[in-house]
C-alpha positions in Angstrom: 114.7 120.9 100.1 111.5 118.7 100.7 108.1 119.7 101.1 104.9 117.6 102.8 105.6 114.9 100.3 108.8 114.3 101.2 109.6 110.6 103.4 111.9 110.6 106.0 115.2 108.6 106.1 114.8 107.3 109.7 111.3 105.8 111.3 109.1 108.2 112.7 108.8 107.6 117.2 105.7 105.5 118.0 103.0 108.0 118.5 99.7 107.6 120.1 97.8 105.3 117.2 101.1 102.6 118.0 100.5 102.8 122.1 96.7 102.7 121.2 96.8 99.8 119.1 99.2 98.0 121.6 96.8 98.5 124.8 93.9 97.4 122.3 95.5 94.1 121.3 96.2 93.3 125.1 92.8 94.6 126.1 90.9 92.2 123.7 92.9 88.9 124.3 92.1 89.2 127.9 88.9 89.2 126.8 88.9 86.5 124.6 91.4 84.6 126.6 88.6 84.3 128.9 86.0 83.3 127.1 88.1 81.0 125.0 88.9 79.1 128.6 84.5 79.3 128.8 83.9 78.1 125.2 86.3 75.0 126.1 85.0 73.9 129.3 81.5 73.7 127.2 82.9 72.1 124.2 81.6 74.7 121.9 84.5 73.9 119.7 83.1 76.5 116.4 83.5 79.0 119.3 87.2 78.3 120.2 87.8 78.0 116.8 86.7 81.5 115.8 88.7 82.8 118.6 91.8 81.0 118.1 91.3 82.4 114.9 91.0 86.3 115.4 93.7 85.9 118.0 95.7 84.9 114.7 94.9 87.4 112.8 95.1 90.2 115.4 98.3 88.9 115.8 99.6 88.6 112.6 100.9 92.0 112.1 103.4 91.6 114.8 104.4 89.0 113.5 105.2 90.4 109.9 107.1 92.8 112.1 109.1 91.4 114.2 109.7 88.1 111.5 110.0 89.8 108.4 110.6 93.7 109.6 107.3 94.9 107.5 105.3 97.3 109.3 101.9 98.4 108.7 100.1 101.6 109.7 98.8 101.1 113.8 95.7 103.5 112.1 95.0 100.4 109.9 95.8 97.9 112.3 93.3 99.6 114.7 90.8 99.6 112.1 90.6 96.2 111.2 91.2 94.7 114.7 87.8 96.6 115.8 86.3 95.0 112.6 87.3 91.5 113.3 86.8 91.8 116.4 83.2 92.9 115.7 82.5 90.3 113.0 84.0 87.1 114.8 83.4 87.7 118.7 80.5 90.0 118.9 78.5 88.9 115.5 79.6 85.0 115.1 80.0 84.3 119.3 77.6 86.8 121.2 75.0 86.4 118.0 74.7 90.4 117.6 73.7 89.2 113.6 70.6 87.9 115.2 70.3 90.6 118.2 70.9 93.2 115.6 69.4 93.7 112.2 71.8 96.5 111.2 74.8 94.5 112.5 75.5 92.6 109.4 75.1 95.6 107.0 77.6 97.6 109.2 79.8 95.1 109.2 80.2 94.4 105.5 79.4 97.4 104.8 82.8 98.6 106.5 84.9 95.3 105.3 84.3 97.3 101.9 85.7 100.4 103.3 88.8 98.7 105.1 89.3 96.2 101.8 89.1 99.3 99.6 92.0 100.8 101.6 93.8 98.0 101.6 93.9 97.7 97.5 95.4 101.4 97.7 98.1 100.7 99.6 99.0 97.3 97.8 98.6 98.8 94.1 100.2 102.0 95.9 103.3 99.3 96.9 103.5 97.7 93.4 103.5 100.5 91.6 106.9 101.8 93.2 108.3 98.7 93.7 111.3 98.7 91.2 110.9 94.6 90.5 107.0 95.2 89.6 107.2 97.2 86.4 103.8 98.9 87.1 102.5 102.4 86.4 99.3 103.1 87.0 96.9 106.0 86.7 94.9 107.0 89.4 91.3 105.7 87.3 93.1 101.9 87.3 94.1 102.4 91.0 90.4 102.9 92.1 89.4 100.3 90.1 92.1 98.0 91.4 91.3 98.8 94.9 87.5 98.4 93.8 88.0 95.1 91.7 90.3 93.6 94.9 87.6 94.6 98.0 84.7 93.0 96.1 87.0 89.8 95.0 88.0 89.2 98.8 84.2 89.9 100.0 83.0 87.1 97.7 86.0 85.3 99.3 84.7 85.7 102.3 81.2 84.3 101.4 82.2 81.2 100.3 84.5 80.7 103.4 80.9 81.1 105.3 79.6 78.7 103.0 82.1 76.3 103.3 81.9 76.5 107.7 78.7 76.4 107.3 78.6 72.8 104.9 81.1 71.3 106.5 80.4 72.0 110.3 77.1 73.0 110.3 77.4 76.3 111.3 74.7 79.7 110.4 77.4 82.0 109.4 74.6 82.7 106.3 72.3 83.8 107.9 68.1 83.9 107.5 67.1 87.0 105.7 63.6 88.2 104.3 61.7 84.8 104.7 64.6 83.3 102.7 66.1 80.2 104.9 69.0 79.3 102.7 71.6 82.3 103.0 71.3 83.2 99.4 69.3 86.2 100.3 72.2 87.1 102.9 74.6 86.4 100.5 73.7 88.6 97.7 73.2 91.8 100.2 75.9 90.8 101.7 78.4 91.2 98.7 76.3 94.4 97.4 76.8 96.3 100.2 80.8 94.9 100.3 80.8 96.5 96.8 79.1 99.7 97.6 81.5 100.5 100.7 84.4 99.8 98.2 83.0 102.1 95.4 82.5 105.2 97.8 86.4 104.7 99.2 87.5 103.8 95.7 85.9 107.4 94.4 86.9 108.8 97.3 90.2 107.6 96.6 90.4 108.4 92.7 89.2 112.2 94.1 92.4 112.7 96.0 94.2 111.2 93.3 93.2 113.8 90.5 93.5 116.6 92.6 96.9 115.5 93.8 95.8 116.2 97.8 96.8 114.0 100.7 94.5 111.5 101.7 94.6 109.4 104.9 95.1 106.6 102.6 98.6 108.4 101.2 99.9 109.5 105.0 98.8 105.1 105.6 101.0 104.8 102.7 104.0 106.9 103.7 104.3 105.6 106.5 103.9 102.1 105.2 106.9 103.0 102.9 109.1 104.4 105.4 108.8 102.4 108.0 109.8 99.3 105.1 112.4 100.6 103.3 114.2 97.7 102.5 110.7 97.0 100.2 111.6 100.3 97.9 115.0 100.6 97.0 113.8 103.1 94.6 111.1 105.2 96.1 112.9 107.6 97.6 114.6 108.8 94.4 111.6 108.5 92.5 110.0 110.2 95.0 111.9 113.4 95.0 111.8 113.6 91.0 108.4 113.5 91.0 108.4 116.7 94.0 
């Protein structure tokens, strides 16, 4: 007998978060398809750069699936294709950091939430993983998930850095009369960090009171759809319901 809890032997159809996030990905590399062909023919070459870029990273998760047969949620995939595409194209490309004042503390502010979510599911994935001998309480998850969204946010900041050294780019931006980034910088990473406390505590929350999240239905579905991760999960699944 299962209950709510239970996973599934066979993947779940594609619903409508997999046909959304399929239209999306087409949608956007029309888009920047275009103006990769624009940034080109004007030798902006940080421009086609960036783009080439997201179009990697957008892509990157059909790749994993149809390469390695790992799946990840199309709600997460969603997510943070909206959020690079925000960051990279709009922010870095069509300057909305310097159009927008609030665009930059969205933007980070959200990378925290997305990172956050992120740490879940990949604490989530070592702890019932039967070659990672982990077992971890819901107080060390949150502060995983927490520890690992700040860590790749100051990750982040010194890639900007780095583009910014070596090519001469203004991914730091001006900020309160302060002209070298450091300003940016440090807001930057505290509001990275305060995104990722408020979905690690939200996280922890579900945790103790042993309700579904988003984050666990992300997760199940993450699980079910890669079962040749878990060799284990299922059994240890139904002891535990």
């Amino acid at each position: 007998m299962t209950n709510q809890h239970s996973i599934h032997s066979t993947p779940p159809l594609k619903g409508k978060a997999e046909l959304i996030h399929r239209y999306l990905v087409i949608f956007l590399h029309v888009i920047m398809g275009i103006e990769l062909a624009a940034v080109l023919y004007e030798g902006h070459w940080i421009h086609a750069f960036l783009l080439i870029a997201i179009s990697i990273i957008t892509l990157l998760p059909i790749v994993l699936n149809r390469k390695f047969h790992i799946y990840i949620p199309a709600e997460f995939q969603i997510l943070t294709i909206i959020f690079v595409f925000a960051a990279l194209f709009l922010g870095e490309i069509h300057r909305y950091y310097d159009r927008w004042w609030w665009w930059d503390i969205a933007l980070h502010g959200s990378s925290g939430l997305l990172l956050g979510i992120f740490g879940f599911l990949l604490v989530y994935v070592l702890n019932e993983n039967e070659r990672a001998q982990l077992s971890m309480r819901p107080r060390f998850i949150a502060l995983f998930a927490f520890v690992f969204a700040v860590a790749v946010g100051a990750l982040w900041e010194i890639f900007e850095f780095a583009v910014d050294q070596i090519f001469g780019a203004n991914m730091q931006k001006p900020m309160l009369g302060d002209d070298s980034g450091l300003t940016d910088t440090m807001w930057d990473l505290i509001v990275d960090a305060i995104g990722a406390l408020i979905i690690s505590l939200w996280g922890w929350w579900y945790l103790m009171r042993r309700k579904r999240s988003f984050i666990e239905v992300w997760i199940d579905k993450f699980i079910t759809r890669n079962p040749h991760l878990f060799r284990s999960y299922h059994s240890s699944k139904s002891e535990k319901d």
